[in-house]
C-alpha positions as CSV (number, residue, x, y, z in Angstrom):
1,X,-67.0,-86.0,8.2
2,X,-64.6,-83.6,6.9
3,X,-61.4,-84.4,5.5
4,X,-59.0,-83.3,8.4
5,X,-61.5,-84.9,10.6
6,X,-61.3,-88.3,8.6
7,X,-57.5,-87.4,8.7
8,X,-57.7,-87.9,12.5
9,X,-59.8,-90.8,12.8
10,X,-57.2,-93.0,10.7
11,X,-54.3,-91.6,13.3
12,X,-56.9,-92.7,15.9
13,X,-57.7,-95.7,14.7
14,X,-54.0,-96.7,13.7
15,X,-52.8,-95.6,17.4
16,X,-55.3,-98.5,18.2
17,X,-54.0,-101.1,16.3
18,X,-50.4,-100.3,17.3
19,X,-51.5,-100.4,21.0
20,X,-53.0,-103.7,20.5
21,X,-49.6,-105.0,18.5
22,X,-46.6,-103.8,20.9
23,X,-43.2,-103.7,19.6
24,X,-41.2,-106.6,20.1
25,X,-39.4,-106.6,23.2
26,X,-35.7,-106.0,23.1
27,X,-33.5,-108.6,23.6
28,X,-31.5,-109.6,26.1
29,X,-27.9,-109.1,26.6
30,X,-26.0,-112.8,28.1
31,X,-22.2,-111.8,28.6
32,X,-20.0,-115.7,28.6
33,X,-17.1,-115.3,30.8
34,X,-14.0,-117.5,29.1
35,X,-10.9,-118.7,30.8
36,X,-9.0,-119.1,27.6
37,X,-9.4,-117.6,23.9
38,X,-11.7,-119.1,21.9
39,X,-10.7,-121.2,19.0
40,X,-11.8,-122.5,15.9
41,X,-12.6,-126.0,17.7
42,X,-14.6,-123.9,20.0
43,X,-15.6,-120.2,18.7
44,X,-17.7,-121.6,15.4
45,X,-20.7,-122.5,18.0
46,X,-21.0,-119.0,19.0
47,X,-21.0,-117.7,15.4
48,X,-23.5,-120.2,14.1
49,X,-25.3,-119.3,16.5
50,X,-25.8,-115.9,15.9
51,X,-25.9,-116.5,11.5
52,X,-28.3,-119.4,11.7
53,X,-30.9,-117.1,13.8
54,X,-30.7,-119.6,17.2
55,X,-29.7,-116.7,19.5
56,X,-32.6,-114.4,18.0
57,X,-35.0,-117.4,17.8
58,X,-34.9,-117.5,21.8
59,X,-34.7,-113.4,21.8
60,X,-31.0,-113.2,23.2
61,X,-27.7,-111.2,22.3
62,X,-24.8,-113.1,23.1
63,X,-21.1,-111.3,24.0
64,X,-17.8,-113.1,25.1
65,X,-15.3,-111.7,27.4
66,X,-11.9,-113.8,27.5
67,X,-10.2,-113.7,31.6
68,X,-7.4,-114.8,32.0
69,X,-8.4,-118.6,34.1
70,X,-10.6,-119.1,36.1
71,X,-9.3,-117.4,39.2
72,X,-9.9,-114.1,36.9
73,X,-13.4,-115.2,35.8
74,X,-15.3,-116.6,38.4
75,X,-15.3,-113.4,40.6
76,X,-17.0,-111.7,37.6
77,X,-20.0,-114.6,37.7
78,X,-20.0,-113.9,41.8
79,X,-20.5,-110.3,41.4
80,X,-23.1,-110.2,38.8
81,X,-20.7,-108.3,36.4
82,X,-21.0,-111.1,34.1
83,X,-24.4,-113.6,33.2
84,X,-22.4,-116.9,32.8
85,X,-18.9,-118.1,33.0
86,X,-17.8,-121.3,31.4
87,X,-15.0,-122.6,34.1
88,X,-13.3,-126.2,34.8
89,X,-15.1,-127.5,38.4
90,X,-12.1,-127.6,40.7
91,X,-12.8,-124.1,41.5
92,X,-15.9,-124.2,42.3
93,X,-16.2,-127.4,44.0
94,X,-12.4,-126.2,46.2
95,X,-14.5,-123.0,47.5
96,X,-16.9,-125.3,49.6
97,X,-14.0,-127.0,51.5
98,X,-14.1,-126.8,55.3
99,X,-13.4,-122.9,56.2
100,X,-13.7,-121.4,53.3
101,X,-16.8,-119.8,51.3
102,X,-18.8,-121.4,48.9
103,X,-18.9,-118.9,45.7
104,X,-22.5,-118.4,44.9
105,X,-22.3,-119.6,41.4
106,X,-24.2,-123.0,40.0
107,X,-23.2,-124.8,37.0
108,X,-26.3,-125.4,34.8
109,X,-25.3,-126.7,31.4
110,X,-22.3,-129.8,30.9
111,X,-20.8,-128.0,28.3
112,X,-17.8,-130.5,28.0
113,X,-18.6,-133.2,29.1
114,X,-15.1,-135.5,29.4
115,X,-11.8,-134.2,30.5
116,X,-10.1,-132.5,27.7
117,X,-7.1,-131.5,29.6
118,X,-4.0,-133.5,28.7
119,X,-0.1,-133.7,29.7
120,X,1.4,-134.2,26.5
121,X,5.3,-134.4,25.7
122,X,7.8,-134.6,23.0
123,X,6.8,-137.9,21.0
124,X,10.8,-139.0,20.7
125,X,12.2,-138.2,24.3
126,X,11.9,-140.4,27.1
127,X,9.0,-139.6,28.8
128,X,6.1,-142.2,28.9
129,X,4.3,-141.9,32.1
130,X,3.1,-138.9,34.6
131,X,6.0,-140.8,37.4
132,X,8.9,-139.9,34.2
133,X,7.8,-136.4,35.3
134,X,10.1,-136.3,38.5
135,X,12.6,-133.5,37.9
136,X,10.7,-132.1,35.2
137,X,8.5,-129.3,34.4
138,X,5.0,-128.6,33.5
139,X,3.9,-125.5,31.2
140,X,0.4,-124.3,31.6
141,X,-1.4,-121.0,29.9
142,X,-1.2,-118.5,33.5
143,X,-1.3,-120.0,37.1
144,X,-4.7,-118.7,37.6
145,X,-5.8,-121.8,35.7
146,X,-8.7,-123.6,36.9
147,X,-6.9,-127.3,35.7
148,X,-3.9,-126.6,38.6
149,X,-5.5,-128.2,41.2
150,X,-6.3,-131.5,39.3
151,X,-2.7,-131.7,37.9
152,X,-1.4,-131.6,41.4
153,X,-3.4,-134.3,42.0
154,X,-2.5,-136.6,39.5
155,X,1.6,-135.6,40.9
156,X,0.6,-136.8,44.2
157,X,-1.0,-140.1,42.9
158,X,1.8,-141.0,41.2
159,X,4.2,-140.2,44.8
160,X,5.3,-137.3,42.9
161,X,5.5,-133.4,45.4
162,X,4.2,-130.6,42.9
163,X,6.9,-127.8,43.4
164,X,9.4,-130.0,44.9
165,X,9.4,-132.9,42.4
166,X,7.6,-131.3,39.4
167,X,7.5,-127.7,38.8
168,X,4.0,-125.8,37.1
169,X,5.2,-122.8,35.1
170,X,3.3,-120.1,33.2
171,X,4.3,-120.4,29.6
172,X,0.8,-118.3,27.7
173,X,-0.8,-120.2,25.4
174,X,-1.1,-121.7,22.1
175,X,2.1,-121.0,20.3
176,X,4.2,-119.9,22.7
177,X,3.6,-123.0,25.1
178,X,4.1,-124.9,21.9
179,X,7.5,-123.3,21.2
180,X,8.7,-123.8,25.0
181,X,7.7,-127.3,24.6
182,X,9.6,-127.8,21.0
183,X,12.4,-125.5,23.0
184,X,12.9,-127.8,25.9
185,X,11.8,-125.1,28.2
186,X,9.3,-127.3,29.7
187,X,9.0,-130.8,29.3
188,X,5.3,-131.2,29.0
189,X,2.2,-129.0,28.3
190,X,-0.5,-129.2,30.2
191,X,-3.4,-127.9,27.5
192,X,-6.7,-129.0,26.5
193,X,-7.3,-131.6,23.9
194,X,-8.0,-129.6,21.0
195,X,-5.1,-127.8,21.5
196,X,-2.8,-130.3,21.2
197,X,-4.3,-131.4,18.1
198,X,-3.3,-128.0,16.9
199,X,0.2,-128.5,17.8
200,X,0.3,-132.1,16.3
201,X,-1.2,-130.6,12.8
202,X,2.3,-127.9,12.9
203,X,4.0,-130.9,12.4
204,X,5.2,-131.8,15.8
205,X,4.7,-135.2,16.8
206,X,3.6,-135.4,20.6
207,X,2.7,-138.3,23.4
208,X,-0.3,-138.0,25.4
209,X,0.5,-139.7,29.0
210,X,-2.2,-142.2,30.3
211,X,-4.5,-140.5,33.2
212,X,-6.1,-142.8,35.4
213,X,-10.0,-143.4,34.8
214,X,-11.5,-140.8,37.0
215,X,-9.3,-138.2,35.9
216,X,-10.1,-139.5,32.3
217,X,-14.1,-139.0,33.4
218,X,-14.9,-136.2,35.1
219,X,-16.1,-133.1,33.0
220,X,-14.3,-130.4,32.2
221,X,-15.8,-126.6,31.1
222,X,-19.4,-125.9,32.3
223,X,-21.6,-123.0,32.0
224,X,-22.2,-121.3,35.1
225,X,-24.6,-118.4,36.5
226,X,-25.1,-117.2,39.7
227,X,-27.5,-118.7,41.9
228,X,-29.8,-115.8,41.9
229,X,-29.5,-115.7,38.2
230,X,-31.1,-119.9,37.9
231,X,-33.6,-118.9,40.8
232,X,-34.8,-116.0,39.3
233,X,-34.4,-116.2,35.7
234,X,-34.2,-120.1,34.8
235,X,-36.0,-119.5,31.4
236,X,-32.7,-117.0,30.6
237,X,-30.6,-119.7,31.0
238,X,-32.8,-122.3,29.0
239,X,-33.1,-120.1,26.4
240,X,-29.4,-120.0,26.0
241,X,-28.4,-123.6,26.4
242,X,-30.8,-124.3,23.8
243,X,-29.4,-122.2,21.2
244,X,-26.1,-123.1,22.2
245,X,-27.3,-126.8,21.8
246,X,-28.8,-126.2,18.1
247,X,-25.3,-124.2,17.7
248,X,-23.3,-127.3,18.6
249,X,-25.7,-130.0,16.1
250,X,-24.8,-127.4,13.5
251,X,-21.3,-127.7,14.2
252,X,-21.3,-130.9,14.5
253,X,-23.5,-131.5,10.8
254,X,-21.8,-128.9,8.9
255,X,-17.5,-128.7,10.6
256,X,-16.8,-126.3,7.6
257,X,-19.1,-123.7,8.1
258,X,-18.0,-123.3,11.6
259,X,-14.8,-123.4,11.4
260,X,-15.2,-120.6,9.0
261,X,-17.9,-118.8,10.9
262,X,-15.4,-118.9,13.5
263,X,-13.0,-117.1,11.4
264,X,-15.8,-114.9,10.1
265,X,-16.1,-113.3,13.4
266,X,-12.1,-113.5,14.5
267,X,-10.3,-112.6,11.5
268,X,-7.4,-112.6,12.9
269,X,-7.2,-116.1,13.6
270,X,-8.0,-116.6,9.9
271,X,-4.8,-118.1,8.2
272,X,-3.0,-115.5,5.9
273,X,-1.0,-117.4,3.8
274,X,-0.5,-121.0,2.5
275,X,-2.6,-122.9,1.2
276,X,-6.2,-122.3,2.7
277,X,-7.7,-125.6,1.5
278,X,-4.7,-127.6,3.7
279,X,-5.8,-125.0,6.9
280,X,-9.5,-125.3,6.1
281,X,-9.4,-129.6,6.2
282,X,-7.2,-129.1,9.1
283,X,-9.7,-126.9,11.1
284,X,-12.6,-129.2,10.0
285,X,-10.6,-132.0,11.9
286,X,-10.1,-129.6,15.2
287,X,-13.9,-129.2,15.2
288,X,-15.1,-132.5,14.3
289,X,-12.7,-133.6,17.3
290,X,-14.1,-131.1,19.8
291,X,-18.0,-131.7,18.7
292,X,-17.8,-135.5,19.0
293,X,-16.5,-135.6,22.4
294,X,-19.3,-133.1,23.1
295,X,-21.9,-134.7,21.6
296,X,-20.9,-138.6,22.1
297,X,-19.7,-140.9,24.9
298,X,-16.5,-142.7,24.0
299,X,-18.3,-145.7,22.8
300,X,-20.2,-143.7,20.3
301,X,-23.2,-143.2,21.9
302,X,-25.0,-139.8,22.3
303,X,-25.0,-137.8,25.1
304,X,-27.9,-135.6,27.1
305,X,-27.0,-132.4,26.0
306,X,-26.0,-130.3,29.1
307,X,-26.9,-133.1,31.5
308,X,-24.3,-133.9,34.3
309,X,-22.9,-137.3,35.5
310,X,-22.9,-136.3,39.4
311,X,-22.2,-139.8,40.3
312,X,-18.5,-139.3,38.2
313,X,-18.2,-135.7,39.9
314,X,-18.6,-137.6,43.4
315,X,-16.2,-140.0,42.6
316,X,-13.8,-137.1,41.3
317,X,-14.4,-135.0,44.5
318,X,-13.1,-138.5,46.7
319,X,-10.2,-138.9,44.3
320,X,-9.1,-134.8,44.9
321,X,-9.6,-135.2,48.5
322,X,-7.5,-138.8,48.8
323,X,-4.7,-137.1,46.8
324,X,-4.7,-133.8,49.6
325,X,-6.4,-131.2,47.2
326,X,-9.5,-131.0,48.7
327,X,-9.5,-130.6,52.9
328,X,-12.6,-132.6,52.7
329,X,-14.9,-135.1,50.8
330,X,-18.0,-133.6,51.9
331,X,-19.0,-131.1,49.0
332,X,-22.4,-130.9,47.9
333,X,-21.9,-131.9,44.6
334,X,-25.8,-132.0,44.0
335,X,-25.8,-128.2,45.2
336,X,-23.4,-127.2,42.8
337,X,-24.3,-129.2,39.6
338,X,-28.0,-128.6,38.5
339,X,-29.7,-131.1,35.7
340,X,-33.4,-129.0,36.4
341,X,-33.1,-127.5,32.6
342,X,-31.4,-129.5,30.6
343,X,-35.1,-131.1,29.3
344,X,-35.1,-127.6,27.9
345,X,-32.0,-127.9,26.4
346,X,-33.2,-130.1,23.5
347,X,-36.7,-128.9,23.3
348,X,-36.4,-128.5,19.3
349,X,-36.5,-130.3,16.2
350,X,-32.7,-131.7,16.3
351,X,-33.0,-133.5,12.9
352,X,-34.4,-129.7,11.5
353,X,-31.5,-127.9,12.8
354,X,-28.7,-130.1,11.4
355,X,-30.5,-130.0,8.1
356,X,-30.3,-126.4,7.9
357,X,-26.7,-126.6,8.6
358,X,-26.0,-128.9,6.0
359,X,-28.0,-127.0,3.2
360,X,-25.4,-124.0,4.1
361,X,-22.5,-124.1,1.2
């Protein structure tokens, strides 16, 4: 065989070998729809997951978009424009009262699980209960909020006429509902656990008004997709939770290195001046907060990842419609909430994963 000829024959035969080896396939895209900014109690799970190799692992390329509430975000999920939104459930669970429609979305992953939404006040003035609220009023992030309709509810347990008796304002969020708090421009805030941790570590000293226990129970944020999207392409959505489960054990083994991955990948949430060992124990705290609640019932024992207490959500749905938020107590929770992949969820080596996160310095 002459040379050009043997030339030819290695092309050949390497076209062969190539043929029988395909490149990978590319990975896919999964947009998250947020109702609020991610923080560093919160954003670390996303960056772990993408610096620890769980996103590639299960071939996936995760991107956030921050909405503006749920009212802004869930629209995206119901027009495909989005693959998952993570929204609070009175939304979803209002659109399926009697005369209106349903939105075709289905939560598929419990991503936290216990109600982190809290009314707290100004620790020295004189409010100690949700009834001290009469006359008062409540600052929330934008009025497209998802958590409105759950506040009104508590008001109306406690005899008290949202709008009449207790006013809901817009007041943004983070700092500058923490200054119109400190300001006396609203009386209470109406944000999410972690967040008024963060306000506590500024030096304010807040109190935290008692909800009753199914208010205390019910979930809060939850990944969604539409229900096309966990017909169609369930394995997208396992794939996903999974990796955001490992994400979460690494969080939860290794605080430091997510709050600073979270900073990593927002910069500008990274402190700029001060002492960064005092922020840096201070975030640690945040997340430790945030990942035991996710991870751990309040008696200290673990959780399913992902997995849904319908039963609570039932009980929830009967409180909403007893307090006149809900026209109706018949809502397919079961329709709504699914548990069918959340075996897949923790299909891994747990104690692995939260050794690798550990070995990170």
């Amino acid at each position: 065989m002459t040379k050009p000829a043997q030339t030819l024959a290695r092309i050949a035969a390497a076209a062969v070998a190539l043929a029988a080896f395909p490149a990978a396939q590319a990975a896919d895209t999964v947009t998250v729809a947020l109702g609020i900014p991610l923080t560093v109690a919160s954003g670390g799970v996303y960056g772990l997951g993408k610096d620890l190799g769980y996103f590639d692992q299960e071939n996936i390329e995760v991107k956030t978009i921050v909405f503006q509430g749920a009212g802004a975000l869930l629209p995206q999920v119901a027009s495909k424009k989005v693959t998952i939104g993570l929204p609070l459930p009175e939304p979803v669970l209002a659109s399926y009262e009697t005369g209106k429609t349903p939105l075709p979305v289905r939560y598929f992953y419990n991503t936290i699980p216990s109600n982190e939404l809290e009314l707290a006040v100004l620790a020295d003035g004189p409010i100690k209960t949700i009834k001290d609220l009469k006359g008062k009023k409540i600052g929330v992030g934008a009025l497209t909020w998802g958590t409105i309709p759950s506040t009104r509810a508590l008001l109306r347990q406690e005899s008290l006429a949202p709008g009449k008796d207790v006013d809901i304002v817009a007041v943004g969020v983070l700092g500058s509902g923490f200054l119109a708090l400190k300001e006396g421009r609203v009386d209470a805030l109406n944000y999410n656990s972690s967040w008024t941790a963060m306000l506590e570590l500024t030096g304010t000293k807040v109190r935290r008004l008692p909800y009753p226990p199914i208010f205390q129970k019910i979930n809060s944020n939850g990944f969604i997709a539409h229900e096309d999207t966990l017909r169609d392409q369930p394995e997208l959505l396992a794939r996903f939770g999974r990796a955001y489960t490992k994400a979460v054990l690494a969080c939860d083994a290794n605080p430091r290195l997510c709050a600073e991955t979270f900073w990593k990948y927002q910069p500008e949430a990274k402190p700029k001046d001060g002492d960064y060992q005092k922020h840096l124990d201070e975030a640690v705290v945040l997340v430790r907060k945030r990942m035991d609640s996710t991870l751990r019932r309040p008696d200290g024992t673990d959780r399913v990842p992902g997995e849904f207490d319908l039963a609570v959500i039932r009980s929830f749905v009967g409180a909403m419609h007893e307090a006149g938020e809900f026209n109706t107590a018949d809502i397919p929770v079961d329709k709504i909430f699914s548990n069918q992949l959340v075996p897949k969820f923790s299909a891994f080596d747990a104690a692995a994963v939260r050794a690798q996160a550990k070995a990170v310095q």
